[in-house]
C-alpha positions in Angstrom: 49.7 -42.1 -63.5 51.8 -42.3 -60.5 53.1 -38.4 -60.2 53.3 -36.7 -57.1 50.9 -33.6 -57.0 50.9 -30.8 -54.4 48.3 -29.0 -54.1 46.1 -26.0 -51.8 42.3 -25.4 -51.2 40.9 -22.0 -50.3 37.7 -21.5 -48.5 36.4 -18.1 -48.1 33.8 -17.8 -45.2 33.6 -14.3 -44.3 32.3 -12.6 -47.4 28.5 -12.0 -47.1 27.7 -12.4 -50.8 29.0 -15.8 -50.9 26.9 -19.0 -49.2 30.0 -21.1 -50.2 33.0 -20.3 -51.7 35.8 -23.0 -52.6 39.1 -22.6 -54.5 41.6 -26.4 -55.5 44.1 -25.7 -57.5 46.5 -29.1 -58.1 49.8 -28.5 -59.7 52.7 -31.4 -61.6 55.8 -31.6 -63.6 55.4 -34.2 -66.4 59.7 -35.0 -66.6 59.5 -35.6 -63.1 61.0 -39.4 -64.0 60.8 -39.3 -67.9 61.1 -36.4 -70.5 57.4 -36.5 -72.1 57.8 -32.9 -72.9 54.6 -31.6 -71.7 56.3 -29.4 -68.8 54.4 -28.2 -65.8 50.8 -29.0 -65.7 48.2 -27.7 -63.5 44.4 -27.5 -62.9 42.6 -25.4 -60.7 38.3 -25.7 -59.5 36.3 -23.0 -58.6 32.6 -23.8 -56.3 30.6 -21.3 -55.2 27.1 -21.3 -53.9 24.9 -18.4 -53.7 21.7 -18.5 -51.7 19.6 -20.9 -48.9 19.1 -24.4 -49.4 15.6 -25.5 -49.1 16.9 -27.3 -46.2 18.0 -24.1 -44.5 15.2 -22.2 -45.4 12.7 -24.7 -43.7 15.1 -24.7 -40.5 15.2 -20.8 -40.6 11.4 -20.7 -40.7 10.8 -22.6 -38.5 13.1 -21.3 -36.3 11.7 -17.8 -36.5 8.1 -19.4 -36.1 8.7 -21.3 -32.9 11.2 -19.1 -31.1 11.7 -15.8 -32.4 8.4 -14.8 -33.3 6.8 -16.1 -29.7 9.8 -14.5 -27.9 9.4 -11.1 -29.4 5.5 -11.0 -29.0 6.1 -12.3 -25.3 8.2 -9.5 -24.5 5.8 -6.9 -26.4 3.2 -8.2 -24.1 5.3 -8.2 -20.9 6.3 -4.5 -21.8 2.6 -3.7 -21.9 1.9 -5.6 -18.5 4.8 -3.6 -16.7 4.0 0.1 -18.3 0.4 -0.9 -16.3 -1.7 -1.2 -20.0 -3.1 -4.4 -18.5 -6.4 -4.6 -21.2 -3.9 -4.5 -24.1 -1.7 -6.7 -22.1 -4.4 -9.1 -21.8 -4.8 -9.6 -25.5 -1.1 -9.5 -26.3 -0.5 -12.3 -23.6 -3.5 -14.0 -25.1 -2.1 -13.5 -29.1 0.9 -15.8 -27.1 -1.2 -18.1 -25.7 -3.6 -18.5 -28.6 -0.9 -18.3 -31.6 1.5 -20.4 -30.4 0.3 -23.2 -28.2 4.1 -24.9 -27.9 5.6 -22.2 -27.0 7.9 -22.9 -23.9 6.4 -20.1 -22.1 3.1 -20.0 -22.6 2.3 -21.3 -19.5 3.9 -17.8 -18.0 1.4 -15.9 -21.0 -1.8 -17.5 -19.3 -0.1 -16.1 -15.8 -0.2 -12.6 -16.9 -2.8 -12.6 -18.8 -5.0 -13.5 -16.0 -3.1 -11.0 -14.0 -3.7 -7.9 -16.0 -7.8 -9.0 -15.5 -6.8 -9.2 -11.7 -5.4 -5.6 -12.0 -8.3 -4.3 -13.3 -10.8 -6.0 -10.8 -12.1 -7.9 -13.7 -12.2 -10.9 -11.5 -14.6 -12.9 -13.2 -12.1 -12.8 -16.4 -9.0 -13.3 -14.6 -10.4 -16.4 -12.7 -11.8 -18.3 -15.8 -8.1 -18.2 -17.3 -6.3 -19.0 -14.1 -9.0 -22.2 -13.7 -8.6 -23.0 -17.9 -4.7 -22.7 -17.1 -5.0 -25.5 -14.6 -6.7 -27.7 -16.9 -4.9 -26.8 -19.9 -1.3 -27.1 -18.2 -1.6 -30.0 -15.5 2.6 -30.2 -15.7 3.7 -26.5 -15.6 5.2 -25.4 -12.7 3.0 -22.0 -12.2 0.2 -24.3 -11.4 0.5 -23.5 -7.9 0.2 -19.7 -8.9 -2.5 -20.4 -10.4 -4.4 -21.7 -7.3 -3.0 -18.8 -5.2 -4.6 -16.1 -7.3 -7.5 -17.9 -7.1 -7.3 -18.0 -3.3 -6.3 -14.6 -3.4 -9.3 -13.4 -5.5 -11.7 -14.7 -3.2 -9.9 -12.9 -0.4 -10.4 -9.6 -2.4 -14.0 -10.1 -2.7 -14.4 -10.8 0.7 -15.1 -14.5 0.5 -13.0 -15.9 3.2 -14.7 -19.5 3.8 -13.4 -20.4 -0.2 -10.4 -18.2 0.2 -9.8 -20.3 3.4 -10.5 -23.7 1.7 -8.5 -22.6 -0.9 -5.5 -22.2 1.5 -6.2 -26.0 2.9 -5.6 -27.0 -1.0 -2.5 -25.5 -1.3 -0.7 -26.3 2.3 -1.4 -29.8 1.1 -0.4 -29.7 -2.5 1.8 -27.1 -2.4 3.2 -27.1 0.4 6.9 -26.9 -0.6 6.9 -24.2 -3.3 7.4 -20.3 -2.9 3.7 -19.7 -3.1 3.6 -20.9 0.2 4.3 -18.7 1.9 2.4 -15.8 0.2 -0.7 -18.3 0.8 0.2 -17.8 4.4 0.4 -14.3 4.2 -3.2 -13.7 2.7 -4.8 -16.7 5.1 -3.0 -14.4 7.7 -4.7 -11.1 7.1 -7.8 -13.3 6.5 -7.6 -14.2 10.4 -6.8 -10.5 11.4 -10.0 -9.3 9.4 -12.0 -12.3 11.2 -10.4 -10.9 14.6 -8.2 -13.8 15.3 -5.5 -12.2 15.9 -3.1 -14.8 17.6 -4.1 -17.0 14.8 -3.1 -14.2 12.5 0.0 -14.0 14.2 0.8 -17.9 14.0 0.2 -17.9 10.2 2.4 -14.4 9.6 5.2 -15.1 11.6 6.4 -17.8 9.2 7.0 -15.2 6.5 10.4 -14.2 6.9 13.0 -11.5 5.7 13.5 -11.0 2.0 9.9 -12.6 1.3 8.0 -9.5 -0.3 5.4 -9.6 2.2 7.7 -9.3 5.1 6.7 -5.9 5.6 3.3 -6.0 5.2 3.4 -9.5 7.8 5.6 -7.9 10.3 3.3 -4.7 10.0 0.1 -6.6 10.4 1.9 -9.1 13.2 2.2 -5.6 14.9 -1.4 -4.4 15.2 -2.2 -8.2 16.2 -0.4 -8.0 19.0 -1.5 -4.4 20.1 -4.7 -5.6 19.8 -3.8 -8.6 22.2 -2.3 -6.3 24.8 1.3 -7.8 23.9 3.3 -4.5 23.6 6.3 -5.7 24.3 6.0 -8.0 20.9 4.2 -5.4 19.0 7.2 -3.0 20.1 9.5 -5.9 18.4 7.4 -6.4 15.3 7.5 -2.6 14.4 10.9 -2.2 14.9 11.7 -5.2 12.7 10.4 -3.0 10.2 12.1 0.2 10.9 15.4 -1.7 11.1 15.1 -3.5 7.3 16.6 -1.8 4.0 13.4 -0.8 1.8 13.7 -1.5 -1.7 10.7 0.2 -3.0 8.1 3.2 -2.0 5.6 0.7 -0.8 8.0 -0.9 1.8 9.4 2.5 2.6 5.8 4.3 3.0 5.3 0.8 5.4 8.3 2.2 7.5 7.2 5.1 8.2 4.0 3.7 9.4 5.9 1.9 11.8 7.7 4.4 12.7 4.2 5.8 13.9 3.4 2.9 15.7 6.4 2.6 17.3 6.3 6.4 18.3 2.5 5.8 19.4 3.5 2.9 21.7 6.2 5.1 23.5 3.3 7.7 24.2 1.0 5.6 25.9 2.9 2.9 27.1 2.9 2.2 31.1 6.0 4.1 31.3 5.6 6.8 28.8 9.1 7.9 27.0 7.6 11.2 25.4 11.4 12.3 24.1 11.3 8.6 22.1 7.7 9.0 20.8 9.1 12.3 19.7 11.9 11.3 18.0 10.0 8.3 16.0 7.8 10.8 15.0 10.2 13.1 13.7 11.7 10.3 11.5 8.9 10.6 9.0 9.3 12.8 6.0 7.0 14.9 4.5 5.3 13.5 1.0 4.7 10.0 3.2 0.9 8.8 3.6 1.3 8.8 7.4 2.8 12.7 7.5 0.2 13.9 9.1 -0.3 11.3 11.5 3.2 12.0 13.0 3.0 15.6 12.9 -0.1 15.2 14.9 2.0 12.9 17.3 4.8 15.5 17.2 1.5 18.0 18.5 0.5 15.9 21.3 4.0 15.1 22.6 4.7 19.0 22.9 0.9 19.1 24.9 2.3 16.6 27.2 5.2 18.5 28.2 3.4 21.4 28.6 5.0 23.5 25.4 1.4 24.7 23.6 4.0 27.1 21.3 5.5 24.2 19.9 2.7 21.9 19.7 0.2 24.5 17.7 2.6 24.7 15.0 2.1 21.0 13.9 -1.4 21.2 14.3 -1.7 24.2 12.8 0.4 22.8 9.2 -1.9 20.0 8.8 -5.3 22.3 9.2 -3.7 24.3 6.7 -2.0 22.4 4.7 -4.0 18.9 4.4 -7.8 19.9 4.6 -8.6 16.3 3.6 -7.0 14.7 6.2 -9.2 12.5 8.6 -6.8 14.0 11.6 -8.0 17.5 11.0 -10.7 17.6 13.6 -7.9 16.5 16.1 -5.8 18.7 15.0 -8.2 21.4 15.9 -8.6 19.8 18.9 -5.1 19.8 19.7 -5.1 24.0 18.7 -7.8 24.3 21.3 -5.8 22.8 24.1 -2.9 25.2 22.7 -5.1 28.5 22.9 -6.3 27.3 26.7 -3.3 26.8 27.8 -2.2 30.3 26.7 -5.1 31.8 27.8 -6.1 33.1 24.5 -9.8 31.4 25.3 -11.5 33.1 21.9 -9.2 31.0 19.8 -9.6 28.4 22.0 -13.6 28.0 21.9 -13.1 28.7 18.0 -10.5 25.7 17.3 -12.8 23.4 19.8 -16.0 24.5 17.8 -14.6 23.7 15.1 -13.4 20.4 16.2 -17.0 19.5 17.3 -18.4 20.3 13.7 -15.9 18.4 11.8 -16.1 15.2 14.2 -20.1 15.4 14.7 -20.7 13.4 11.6 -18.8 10.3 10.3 -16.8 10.9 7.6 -18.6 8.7 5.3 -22.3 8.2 6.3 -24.7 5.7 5.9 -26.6 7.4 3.2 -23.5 7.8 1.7 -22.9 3.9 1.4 -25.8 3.2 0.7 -26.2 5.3 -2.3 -22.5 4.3 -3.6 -23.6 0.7 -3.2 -26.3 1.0 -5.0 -24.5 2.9 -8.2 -21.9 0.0 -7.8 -25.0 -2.6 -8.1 -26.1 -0.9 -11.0 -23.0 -0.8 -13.0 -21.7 -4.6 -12.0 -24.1 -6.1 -14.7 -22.3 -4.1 -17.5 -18.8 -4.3 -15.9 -19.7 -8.3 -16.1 -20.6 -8.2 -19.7 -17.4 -6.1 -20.6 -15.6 -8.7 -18.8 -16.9 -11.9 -21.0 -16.5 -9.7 -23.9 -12.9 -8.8 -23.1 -12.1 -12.4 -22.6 -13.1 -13.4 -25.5 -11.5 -10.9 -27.7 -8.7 -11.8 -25.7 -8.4 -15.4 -27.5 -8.4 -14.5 -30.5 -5.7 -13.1 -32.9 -5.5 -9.4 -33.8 -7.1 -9.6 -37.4 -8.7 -6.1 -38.4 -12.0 -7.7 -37.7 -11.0 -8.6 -34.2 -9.0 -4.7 -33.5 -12.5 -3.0 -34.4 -14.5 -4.9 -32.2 -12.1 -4.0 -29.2 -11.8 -0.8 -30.3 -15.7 -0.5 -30.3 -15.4 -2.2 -26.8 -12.9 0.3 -24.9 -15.5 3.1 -24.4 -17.9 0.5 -22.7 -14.7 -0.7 -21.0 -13.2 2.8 -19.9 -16.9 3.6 -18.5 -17.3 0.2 -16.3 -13.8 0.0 -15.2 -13.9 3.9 -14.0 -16.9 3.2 -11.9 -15.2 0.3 -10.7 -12.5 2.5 -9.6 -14.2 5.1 -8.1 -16.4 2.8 -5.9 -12.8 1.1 -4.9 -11.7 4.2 -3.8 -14.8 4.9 -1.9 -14.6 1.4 -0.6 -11.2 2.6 1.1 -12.5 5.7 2.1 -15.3 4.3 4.4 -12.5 2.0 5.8 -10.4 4.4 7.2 -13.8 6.1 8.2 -14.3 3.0 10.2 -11.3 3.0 11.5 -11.5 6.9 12.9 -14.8 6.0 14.4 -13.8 5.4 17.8 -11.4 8.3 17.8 -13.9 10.2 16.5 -16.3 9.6 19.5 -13.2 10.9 21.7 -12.5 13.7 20.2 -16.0 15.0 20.2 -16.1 14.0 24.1 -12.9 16.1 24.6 -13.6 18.8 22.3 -17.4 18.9 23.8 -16.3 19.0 27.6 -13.2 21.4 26.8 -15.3 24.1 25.1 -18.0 24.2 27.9 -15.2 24.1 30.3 -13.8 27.7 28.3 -17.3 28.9 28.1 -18.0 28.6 32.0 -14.2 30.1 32.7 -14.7 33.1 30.1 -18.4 33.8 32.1 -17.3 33.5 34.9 -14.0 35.4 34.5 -12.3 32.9 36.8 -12.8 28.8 36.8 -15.4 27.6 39.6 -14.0 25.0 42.1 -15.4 22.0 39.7 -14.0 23.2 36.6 -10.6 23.7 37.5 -10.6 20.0 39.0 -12.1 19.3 35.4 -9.5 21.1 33.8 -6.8 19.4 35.9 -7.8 16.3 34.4 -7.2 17.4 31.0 -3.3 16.0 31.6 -4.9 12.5 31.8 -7.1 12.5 28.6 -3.7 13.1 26.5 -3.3 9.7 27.5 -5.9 8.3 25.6 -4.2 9.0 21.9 -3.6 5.4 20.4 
């Protein structure tokens, strides 16, 4: 009616129980201009709403069903992956992949899925979901990932023409992305196992620091070049290695190894700096996988100087305490040289005796191989039909159906995958057997010619004219330690 009217709305957003809460009050004077006699006049409206609306509760499921609930059983399965339960990993990744197909990271699921197969040498698995990834995801940008671990699978199983042609694919296709360079690194070690060592070296050198195979290049890039005769360079790639911050065991167990090298080179170099060697050795702290390699170093480098009661003490710590060790026949060795120095020639012809019997025999024979070989061949059948089975289950979603079959499947997988283990482990064993083999033949020459050398003294009570020229040249076979 043409009043003025002044009034005030309230919304309330902060109390839980409420959706929607609204308060309009309006207010008026009706003899404003004329006397009607009604007074002051008001009205006041109350809304509330209590509740979704259907529109929020379709946004909220969906929502939960395209984001939340993906994200949360993404991170289950990652949790899995990084605590090292790579079978249950494998079928979490694959719930992800198989459940929710739009997921923005299912791409990633398919990665790790394949992965946790990789980490449990089920190759056959892990290869048929890096090659349906590539098909599956022709835009995602783990695709060149995809075709690394497939490069790098046929490196592990020793097939190093595909690995190679593998290699070609991704230079070409890939040659711009961060998988490059880890493509280099395994086409690298490829050449080094081939014996191509400056070929090796071309292929490693472009890995550079803060890449996580720097270490392992560098290290390799080192034995390369030994191998060449280039000692100056290998002297270079070792101390690369000793003079980068680790940032886990692996890299800092690959220091110390260097560390050995390094201390190896200084030995036996043209111009032998025994106090260096010494000191490179002594760098190397106990609990590390090459301990007993420098305490052994630490032995020799005490022979050289002439100091047997400080160079049996080394020796005699890793007889004691690392039975196992592949350098214990050496290290008896070393005792033997320590006792015929000193004179004490019944410990001597002990220690060198028993350097002869642990060195007479490789540490893993023939029949040995052979015999592991064939339990391996035996068991890869099964191992192969756990595999399939596993990557199927792996496709599916957990129903109850589904959980009882891979529960009936883990004893079957727990039995293969143990055997698979144990062979790997044997596999490595024979390796480092190889590896000793040439030492081994030196030892036994200088244990052999020592003791017979202490035998003709102690018979003779004094050395004849030839075996003191023998013993003379004992000085000079010190030189021989790689």
């Amino acid at each position: 009616e043409g009043y003025p009217v002044a009034g005030a709305t309230v919304n309330v957003k902060d109390v839980s129980i409420f959706r929607y809460l609204a308060l309009d009050l309006e207010m008026s004077h009706d003899d404003l201009y004329a006397k009607k006699n009604r007074g002051f006049i008001w009205a006041v409206k109350l809304t509330s709403r209590f509740g979704d609306t259907r529109e929020e509760k379709i946004g909220e499921e969906r929502y939960r069903r395209l984001k939340i609930e993906p994200e949360n059983d993404y991170r289950a399965a990652m949790r899995l992956y990084l605590n090292r339960q790579f079978l249950e990993a494998a079928y979490a990744f694959g719930k992800v992949q198989t459940k929710y197909p739009a997921f923005h990271l299912v791409d990633q699921a398919a990665f790790y899925k394949a992965k946790s197969f990789e980490n449990l040498r089920m190759h056959k698995a892990a290869k048929s979901v890096y090659e349906d990834a590539i098909k599956r995801y022709p835009q995602s940008d783990q695709r060149a990932k995809y075709h690394f671990q497939l490069m790098n699978i046929d490196y592990k199983e020793g097939k190093y023409i595909d690995a190679m042609a593998k290699y070609q694919n991704i230079a070409q296709k890939f040659g711009e992305s961060d998988v490059k360079a880890d493509a280099d690194y395994v086409a690298g070690q490829i050449k080094f196992e081939q014996g191509l060592y400056q070929e090796s070296v071309d292929l490693l050198a472009a890995i550079l620091p803060g890449n996580a195979n720097y270490f392992y290049a560098r290290y390799t890039m080192g034995i390369a070049y030994s191998r060449l005769g280039k000692f100056d360079e290998a002297e270079n790639c070792f101390r690369d290695i000793t003079e980068q911050p680790v940032s886990n065991q692996s890299e800092r167990d690959l220091q110390d190894a260097a560390k050995v090298k390094l201390g190896h080179i200084y030995f036996s170099g043209e111009k032998a700096d025994i106090p260096a060697a010494a000191q490179m050795y002594g760098q190397v702290q106990p609990g590390s996988p090459v301990y007993d390699e420098a305490m052994l170093g630490i032995a020799w480098s005490f022979l050289k100087v002439n100091k047997p009661d400080e160079a049996i003490k080394p020796a005699q710590w890793i007889i004691k305490n690392m039975p196992e060790s592949f350098l214990v026949s050496e290290a008896y060795l070393v005792q033997g040289y320590c006792y015929f120095i000193k004179k004490d020639y019944n410990n001597a012809v002990k220690s060198l005796e028993q350097a002869e019997k642990r060195t007479e025999q490789p540490v893993v024979t023939v029949a040995a191989r052979d015999s592991a070989r064939q339990a391996f061949d035996a068991m890869q059948d099964e191992f192969d039909s756990v595999q399939v089975k596993a990557l199927d289950l792996a496709r599916q979603l957990p129903t109850p159906r589904v959980q009882s079959k891979r529960e009936a499947l883990q004893p079957s997988f727990d039995k293969a995958n143990a055997a698979i283990e144990d062979y790997a482990a044997f596999t490595q064993k024979a390796i480092q057997s190889d590896r000793f083999e040439s030492n081994r033949k030196r030892i036994l020459d200088d244990a052999g010619f020592t003791l017979a050398t202490v035998k003709t003294k102690m018979g003779q009570g004094a050395a004849s004219s030839e075996a003191a020229q023998e013993l003379e040249s004992l000085d000079d076979e010190l030189d021989d330690l790689e």
